[in-house]
C-alpha positions as CSV (number, residue, x, y, z in Angstrom):
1,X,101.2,188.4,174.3
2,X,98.7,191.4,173.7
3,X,95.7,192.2,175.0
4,X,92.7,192.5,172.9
5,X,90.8,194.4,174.9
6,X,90.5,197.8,175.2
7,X,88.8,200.1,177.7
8,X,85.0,200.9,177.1
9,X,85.8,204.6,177.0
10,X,88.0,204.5,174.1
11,X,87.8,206.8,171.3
12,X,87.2,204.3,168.3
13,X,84.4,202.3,171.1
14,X,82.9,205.6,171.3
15,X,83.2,206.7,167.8
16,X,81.5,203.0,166.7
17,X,78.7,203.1,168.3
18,X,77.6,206.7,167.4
19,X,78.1,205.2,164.2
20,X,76.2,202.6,163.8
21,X,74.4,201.9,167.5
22,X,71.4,204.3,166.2
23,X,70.1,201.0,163.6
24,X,69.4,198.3,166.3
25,X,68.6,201.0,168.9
26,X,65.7,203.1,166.6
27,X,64.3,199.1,165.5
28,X,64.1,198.2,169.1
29,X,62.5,201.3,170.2
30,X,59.8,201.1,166.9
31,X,59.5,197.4,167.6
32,X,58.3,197.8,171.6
33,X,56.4,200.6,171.1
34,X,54.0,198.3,168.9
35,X,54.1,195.5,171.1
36,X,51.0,194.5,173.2
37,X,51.3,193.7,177.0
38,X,50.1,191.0,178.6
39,X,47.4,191.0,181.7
40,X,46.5,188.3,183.2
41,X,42.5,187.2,183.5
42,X,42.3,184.7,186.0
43,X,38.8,182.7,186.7
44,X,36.5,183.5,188.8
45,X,33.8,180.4,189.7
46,X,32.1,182.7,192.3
47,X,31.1,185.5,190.3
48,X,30.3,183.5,187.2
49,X,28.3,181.1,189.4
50,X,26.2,184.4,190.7
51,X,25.7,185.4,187.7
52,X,24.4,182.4,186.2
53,X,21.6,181.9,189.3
54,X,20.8,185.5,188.3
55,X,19.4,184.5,184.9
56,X,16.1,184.6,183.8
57,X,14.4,183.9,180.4
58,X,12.6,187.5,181.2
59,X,16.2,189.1,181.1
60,X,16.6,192.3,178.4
61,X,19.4,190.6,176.7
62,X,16.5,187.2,176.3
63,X,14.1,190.3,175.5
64,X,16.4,192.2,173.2
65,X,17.3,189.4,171.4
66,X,13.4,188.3,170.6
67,X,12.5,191.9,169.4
68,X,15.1,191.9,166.6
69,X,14.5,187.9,165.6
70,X,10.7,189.2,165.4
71,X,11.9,191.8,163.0
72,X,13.5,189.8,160.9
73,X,10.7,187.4,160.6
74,X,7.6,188.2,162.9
75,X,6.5,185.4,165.4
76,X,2.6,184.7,165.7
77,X,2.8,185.0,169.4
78,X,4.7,187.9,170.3
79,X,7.7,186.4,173.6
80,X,6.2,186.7,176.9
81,X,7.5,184.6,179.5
82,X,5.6,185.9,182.2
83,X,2.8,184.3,181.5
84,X,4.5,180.7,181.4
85,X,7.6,179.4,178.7
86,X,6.6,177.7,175.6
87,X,8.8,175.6,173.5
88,X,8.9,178.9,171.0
89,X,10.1,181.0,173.6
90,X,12.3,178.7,175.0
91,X,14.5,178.4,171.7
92,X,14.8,182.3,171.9
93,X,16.8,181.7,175.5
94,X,18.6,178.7,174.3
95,X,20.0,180.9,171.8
96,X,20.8,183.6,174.2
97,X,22.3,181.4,177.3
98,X,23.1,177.7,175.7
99,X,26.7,177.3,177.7
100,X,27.6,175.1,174.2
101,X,26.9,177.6,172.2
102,X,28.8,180.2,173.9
103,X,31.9,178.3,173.3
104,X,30.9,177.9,169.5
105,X,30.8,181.4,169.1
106,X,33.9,181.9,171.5
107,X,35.9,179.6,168.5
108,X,34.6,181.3,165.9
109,X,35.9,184.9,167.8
110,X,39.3,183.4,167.3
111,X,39.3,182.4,163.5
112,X,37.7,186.2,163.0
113,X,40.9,187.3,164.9
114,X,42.8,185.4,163.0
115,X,41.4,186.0,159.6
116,X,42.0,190.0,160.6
117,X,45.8,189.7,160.9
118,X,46.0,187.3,158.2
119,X,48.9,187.3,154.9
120,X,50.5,190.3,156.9
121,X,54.4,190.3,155.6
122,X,57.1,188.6,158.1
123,X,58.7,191.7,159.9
124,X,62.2,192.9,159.2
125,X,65.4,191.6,160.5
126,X,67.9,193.5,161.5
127,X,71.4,191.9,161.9
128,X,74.4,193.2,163.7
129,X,77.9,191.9,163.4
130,X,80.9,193.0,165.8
131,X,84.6,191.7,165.3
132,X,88.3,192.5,166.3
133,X,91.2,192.2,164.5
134,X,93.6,190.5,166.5
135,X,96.6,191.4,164.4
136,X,98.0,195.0,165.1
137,X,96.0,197.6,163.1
138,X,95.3,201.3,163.3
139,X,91.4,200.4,163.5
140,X,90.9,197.0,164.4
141,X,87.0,197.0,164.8
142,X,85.0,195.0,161.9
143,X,81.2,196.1,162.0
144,X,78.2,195.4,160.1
145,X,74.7,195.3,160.2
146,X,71.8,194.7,157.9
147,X,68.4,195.2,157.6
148,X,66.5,192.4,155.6
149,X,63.1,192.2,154.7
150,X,61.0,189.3,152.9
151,X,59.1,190.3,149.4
152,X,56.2,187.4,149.1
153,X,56.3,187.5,145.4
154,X,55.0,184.0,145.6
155,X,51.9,185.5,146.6
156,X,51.2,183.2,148.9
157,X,50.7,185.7,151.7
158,X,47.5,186.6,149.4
159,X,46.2,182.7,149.3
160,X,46.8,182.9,153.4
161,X,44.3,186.0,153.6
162,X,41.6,184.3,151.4
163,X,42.1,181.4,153.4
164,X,41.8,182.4,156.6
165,X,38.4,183.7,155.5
166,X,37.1,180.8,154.2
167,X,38.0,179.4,157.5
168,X,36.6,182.1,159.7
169,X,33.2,181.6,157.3
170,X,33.7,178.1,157.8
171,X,33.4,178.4,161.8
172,X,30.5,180.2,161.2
173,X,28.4,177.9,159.6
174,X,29.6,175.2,162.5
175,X,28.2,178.2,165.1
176,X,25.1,178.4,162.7
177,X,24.6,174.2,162.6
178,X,25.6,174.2,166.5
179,X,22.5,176.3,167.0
180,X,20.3,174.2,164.6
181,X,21.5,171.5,166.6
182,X,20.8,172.7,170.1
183,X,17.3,174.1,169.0
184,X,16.6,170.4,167.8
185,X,18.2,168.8,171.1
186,X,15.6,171.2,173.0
187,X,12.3,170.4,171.0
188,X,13.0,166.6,171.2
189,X,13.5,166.8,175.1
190,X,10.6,169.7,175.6
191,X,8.5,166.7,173.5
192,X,9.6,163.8,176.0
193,X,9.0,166.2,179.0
194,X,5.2,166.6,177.8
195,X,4.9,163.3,176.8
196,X,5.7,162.0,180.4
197,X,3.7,164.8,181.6
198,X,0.6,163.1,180.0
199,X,2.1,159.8,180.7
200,X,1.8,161.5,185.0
201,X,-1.2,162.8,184.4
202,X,-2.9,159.7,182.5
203,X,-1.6,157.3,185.5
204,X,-2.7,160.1,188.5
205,X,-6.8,159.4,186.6
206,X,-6.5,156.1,186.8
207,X,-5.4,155.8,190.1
208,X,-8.4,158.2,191.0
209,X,-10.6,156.1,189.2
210,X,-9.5,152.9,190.6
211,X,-10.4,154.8,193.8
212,X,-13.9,154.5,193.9
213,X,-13.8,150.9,192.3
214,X,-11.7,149.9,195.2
215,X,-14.1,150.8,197.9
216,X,-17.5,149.0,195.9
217,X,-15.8,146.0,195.2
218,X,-14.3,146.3,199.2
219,X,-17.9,146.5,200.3
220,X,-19.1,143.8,198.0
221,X,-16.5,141.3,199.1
222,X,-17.7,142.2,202.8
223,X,-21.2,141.4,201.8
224,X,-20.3,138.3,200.2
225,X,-20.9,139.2,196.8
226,X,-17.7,139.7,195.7
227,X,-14.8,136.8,196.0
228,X,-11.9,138.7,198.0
229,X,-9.6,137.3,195.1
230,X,-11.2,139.4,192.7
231,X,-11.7,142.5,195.1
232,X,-7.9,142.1,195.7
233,X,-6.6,141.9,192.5
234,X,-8.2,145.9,192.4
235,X,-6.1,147.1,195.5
236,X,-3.1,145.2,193.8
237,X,-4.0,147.5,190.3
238,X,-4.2,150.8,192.7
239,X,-0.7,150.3,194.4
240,X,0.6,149.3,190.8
241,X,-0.5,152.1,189.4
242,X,0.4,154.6,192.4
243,X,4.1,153.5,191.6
244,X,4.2,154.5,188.4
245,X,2.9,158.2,189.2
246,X,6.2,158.6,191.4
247,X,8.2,157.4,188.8
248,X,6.6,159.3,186.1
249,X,6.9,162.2,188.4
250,X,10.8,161.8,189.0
251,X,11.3,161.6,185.3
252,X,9.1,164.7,184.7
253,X,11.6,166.6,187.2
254,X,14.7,165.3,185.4
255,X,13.1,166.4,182.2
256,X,12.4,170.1,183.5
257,X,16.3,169.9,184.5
258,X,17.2,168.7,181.7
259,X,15.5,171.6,179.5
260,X,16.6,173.9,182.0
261,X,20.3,173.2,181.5
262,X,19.6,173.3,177.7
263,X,18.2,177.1,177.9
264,X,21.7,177.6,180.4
265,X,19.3,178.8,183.3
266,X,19.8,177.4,186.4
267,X,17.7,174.6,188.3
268,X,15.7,178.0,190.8
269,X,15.5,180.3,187.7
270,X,11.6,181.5,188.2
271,X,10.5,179.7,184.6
272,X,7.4,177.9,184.3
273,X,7.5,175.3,181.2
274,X,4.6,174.8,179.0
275,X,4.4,171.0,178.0
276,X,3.5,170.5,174.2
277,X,3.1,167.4,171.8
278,X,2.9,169.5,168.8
279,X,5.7,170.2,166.3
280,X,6.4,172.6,163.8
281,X,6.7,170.9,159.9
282,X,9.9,171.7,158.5
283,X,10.0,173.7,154.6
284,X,11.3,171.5,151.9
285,X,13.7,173.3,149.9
286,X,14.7,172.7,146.3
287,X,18.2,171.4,147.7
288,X,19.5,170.1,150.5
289,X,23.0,171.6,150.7
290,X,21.6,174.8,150.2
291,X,19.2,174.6,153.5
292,X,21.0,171.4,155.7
293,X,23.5,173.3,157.9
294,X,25.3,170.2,158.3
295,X,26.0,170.4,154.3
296,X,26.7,174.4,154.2
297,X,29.2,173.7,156.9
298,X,31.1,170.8,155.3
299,X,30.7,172.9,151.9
300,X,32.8,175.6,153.8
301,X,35.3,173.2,155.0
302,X,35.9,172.0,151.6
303,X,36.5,175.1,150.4
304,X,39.2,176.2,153.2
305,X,41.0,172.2,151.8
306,X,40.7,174.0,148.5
307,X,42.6,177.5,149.5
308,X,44.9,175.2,151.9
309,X,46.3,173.0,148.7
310,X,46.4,176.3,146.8
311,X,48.6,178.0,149.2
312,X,50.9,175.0,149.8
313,X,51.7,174.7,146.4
314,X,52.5,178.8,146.2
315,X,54.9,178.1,149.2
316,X,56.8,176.0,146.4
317,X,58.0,179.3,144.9
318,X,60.8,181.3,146.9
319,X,60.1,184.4,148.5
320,X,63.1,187.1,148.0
321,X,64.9,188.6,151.0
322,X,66.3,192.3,150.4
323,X,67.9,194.5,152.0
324,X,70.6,197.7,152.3
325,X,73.8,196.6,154.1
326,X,76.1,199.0,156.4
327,X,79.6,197.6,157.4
328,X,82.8,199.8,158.6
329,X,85.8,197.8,158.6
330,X,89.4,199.4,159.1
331,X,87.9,202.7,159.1
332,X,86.1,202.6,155.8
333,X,82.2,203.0,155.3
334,X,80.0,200.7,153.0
335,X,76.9,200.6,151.8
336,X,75.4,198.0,149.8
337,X,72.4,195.7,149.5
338,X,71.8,191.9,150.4
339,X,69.1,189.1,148.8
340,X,68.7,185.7,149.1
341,X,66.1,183.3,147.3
342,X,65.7,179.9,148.2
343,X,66.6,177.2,145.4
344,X,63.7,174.8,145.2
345,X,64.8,171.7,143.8
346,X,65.4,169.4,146.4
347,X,62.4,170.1,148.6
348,X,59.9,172.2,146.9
349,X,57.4,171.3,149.5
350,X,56.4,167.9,148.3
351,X,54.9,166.7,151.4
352,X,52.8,170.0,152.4
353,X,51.3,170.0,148.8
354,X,50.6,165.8,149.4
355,X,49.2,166.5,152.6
356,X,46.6,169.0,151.7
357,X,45.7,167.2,148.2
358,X,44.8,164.4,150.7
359,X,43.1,166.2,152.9
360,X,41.3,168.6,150.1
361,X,39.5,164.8,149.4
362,X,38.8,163.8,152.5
363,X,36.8,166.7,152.9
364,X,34.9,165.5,149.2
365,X,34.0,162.5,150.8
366,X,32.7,164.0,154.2
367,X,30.5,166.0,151.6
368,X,29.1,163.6,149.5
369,X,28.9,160.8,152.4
370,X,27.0,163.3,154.5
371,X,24.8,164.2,151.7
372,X,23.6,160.5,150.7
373,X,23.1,159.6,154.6
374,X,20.6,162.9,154.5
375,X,18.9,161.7,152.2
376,X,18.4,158.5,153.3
377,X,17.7,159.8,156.9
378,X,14.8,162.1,155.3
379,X,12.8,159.6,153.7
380,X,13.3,157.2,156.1
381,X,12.1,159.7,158.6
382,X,9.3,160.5,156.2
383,X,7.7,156.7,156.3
384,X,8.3,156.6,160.0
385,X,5.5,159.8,160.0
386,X,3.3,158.3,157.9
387,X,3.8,154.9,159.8
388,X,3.2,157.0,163.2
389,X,0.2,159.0,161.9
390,X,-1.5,156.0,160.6
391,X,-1.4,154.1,164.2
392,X,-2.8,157.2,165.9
393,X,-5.6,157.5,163.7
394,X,-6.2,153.9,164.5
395,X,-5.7,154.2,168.2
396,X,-8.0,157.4,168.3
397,X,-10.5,156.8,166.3
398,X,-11.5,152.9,167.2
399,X,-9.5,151.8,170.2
400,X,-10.5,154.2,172.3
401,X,-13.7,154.7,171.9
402,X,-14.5,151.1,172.4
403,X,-12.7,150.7,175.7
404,X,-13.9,153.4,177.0
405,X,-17.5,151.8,176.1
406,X,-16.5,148.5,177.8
407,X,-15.5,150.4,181.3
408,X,-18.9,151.9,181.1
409,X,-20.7,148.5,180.7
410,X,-18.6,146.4,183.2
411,X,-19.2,149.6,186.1
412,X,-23.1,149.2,185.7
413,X,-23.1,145.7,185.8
414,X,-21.0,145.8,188.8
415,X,-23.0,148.7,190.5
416,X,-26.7,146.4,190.3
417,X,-24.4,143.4,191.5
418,X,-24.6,141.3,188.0
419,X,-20.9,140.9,188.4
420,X,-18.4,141.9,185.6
421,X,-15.7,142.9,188.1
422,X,-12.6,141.0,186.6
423,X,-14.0,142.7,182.8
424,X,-14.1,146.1,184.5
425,X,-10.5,145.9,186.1
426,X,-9.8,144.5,182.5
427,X,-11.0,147.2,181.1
428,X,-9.7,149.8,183.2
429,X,-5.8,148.4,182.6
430,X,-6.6,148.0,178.6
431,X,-8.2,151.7,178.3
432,X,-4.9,153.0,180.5
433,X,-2.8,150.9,178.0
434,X,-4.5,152.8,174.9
435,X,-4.0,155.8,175.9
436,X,-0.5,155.0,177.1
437,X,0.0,154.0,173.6
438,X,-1.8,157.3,172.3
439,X,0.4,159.5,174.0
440,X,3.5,157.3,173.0
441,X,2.1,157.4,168.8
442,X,1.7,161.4,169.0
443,X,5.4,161.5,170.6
444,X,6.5,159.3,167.8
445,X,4.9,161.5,165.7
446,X,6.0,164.8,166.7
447,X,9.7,164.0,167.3
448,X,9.7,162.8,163.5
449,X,8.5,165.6,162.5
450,X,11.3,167.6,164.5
451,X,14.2,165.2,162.9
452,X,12.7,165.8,159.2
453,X,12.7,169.6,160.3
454,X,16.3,169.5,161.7
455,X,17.3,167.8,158.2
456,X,15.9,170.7,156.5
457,X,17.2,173.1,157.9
458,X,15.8,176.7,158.7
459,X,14.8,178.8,156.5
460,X,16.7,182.0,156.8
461,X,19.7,179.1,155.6
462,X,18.4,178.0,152.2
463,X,19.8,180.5,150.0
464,X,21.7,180.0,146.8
465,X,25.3,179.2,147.2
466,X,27.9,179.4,144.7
């Protein structure tokens, strides 16, 4: 039997691979030269943790940031935190440090990096064939090699591009509705956190008042004037009372934490909140889907189901491969060409194209499902105002006053000793109740007026869309 194999420093090895070694060798060099290394970025908690405790709402990038929203559309109070953080203000620095909306924008980094490299042709594949004839022959080598290279005359590669546009336009308008979002989530708690401020400060007055009506009806009871029963039932009121300040107070402190974590400062960050039960009335614009960033975004989404149906029905058609051909067999050179084209009748990509039809009205019905429950939500919002702004009217203008009357009456007839103690601690708990309820009605109202606003939308968004 012979041996096949001959020594690496033969002639014809030799001769071969000057021959046709140079094809793979110049692709490999071309291909690493373009290729990216990797580094590695591990985490670091420590230093990411420093800087966050670093982070103030008086920060240049906070500062930076409010200078070129008030060129765009000048505030009425130009953003000063030093002298104390109001809600306005405090949007600016949610938009600057939110931790959710940092990852929004991070996502929407990667469909930009993807929409760049996007419909880019598949590289080139180069092929190399080595065989030996085993039979005796002056030169047994068989080699051949190819270079092949895919022509998208489909043009889906086109439909890709475009689509991974839409997309990246789509997770923009999710980073635009996060922010709407968060700036809503933030005027709903900065409303709650004022209204339990009140809520503190309102129980804190009564339990100042219920001071002095402790001691007189004390001294009356000593004096004989006074049943202890009803002199009790004061002291009874007073501790009451004393117990809801330290819960109000702990829920004022989770509030303030609360808003805090919302702006993405930490809990020591020197910030001093400024509590507010007003709220900003939102713009009604001619449509909805033109303002709602909700709509805009599902109007974006549909649009990427669109390009996504279009492009799996191009992937239907072939694409051609091409490409020259080199092969040396027995000592003789040839150059040709190669090309191959898919058949499509058996596949034809059936269930890509059913998938994204699907999915192409799916996204209809998010649209139009969304758009209805808007609508709904806004005028049911809008009775809830009137509703709310009815009761406070009420409550202000007649409640109030005439409990506040009846503690005056019932604290004279108590001081010249004609009685009324049980109709002044009556009182007292009825006019704490009102404006308990006061506070709670201009809450209502405010935080309605936030949700109608959010369901507008802002109104850099409500431009005309095609």
């Amino acid at each position: 039997m012979k041996n096949s194999s001959i020594p690496i420093t033969s002639p014809t090895i030799i001769r071969l691979i000057h021959r046709w070694a140079f094809l793979p060798v110049a692709a490999s060099v071309v291909a690493l030269t373009s290729c990216q290394i990797y580094q590695a970025s591990p985490l670091d908690p420590s230093a990411h943790a420093e800087g966050w405790l670093g982070r103030s709402p008086a920060d240049e990038l906070v500062k930076d940031f409010a200078r070129r929203i008030e060129t765009s559309a000048p505030r009425s109070v130009p953003f000063n935190p030093g002298d104390g953080l109001s809600l306005a203000e405090g949007e600016v620095v949610a938009l600057v440090y939110n931790p959710d909306l940092r990852v929004a924008r991070m996502k929407a980094g990667v469909a930009k990096a993807t929409a760049e490299f996007a419909g880019r042709w598949d590289d080139p594949e180069l092929s190399f064939d080595v065989l030996k004839i085993t039979e005796g022959v002056p030169n047994p080598w068989v080699l051949s090699s190819a270079l092949s290279l895919t022509i998208p005359v489909s043009g889906r590669l086109q439909v890709e591009k475009s689509r991974a546009k839409a997309d990246m336009h789509s997770q923009l308008a999710r980073v635009a509705e996060e922010e709407w979002k968060t700036l809503a989530d933030l005027r709903k708690t900065w409303l709650e956190w004022s209204a339990n401020r009140l809520r503190l400060e309102e129980a804190e007055r009564i339990v100042g008042s219920l001071d002095s009506v402790v001691e007189t009806t004390g001294k009356l009871a000593e004096e004989g004037e006074l049943p202890r029963t009803e002199s009790a039932l004061f002291k009874i009121e007073q501790e009451s009372r004393k117990a809801d300040v330290a819960r109000l107070r702990s829920r004022v402190n989770e509030g303030e934490q609360e808003i805090r974590s919302l702006l993405g400062i930490s809990p020591s960050a020197p910030a001093r909140l400024i509590p507010t039960l007003a709220a900003a009335s939102g713009k009604d614009h001619a449509k909805l889907e033109e303002s709602n960033p909700t709509l805009i975004r599902l109007q974006s989404e549909y649009e990427v189901a669109e390009l996504t149906l279009l492009r799996e029905i191009r992937k239907q058609y072939p694409d051609l491969t091409l490409g020259p051909q080199f092969e040396d067999d027995e000592g003789q050179s040839r150059v040709g060409m190669i090309g191959a084209i898919p058949i499509p009748i058996l596949n034809s990509n059936k269930g890509g194209i059913a998938t994204a039809r699907a999915e192409r009205e799916v996204s209809r019905a998010a649209f139009e499902t969304e758009l209805e429950k808007t609508k709904g939500r806004l005028a049911a919002m809008r009775a809830r105002l009137d509703g709310a702004r009815s009761r406070r009217l009420s409550i202000d203008k007649n409640i109030v006053p005439l409990v506040d009357q009846q503690i005056e009456d019932a604290r004279s007839l108590l001081e010249i000793g004609e009685g009324g103690s049980l109709v002044l601690l009556e009182s007292l708990a009825r006019a704490h109740e009102a404006k308990l309820d006061l506070i709670e009605v201009r809450l209502e109202e405010s935080t309605t007026q936030t949700e109608i606003r959010h369901l507008l939308g802002p109104d850099r968004l409500a431009v005309k869309t095609k």
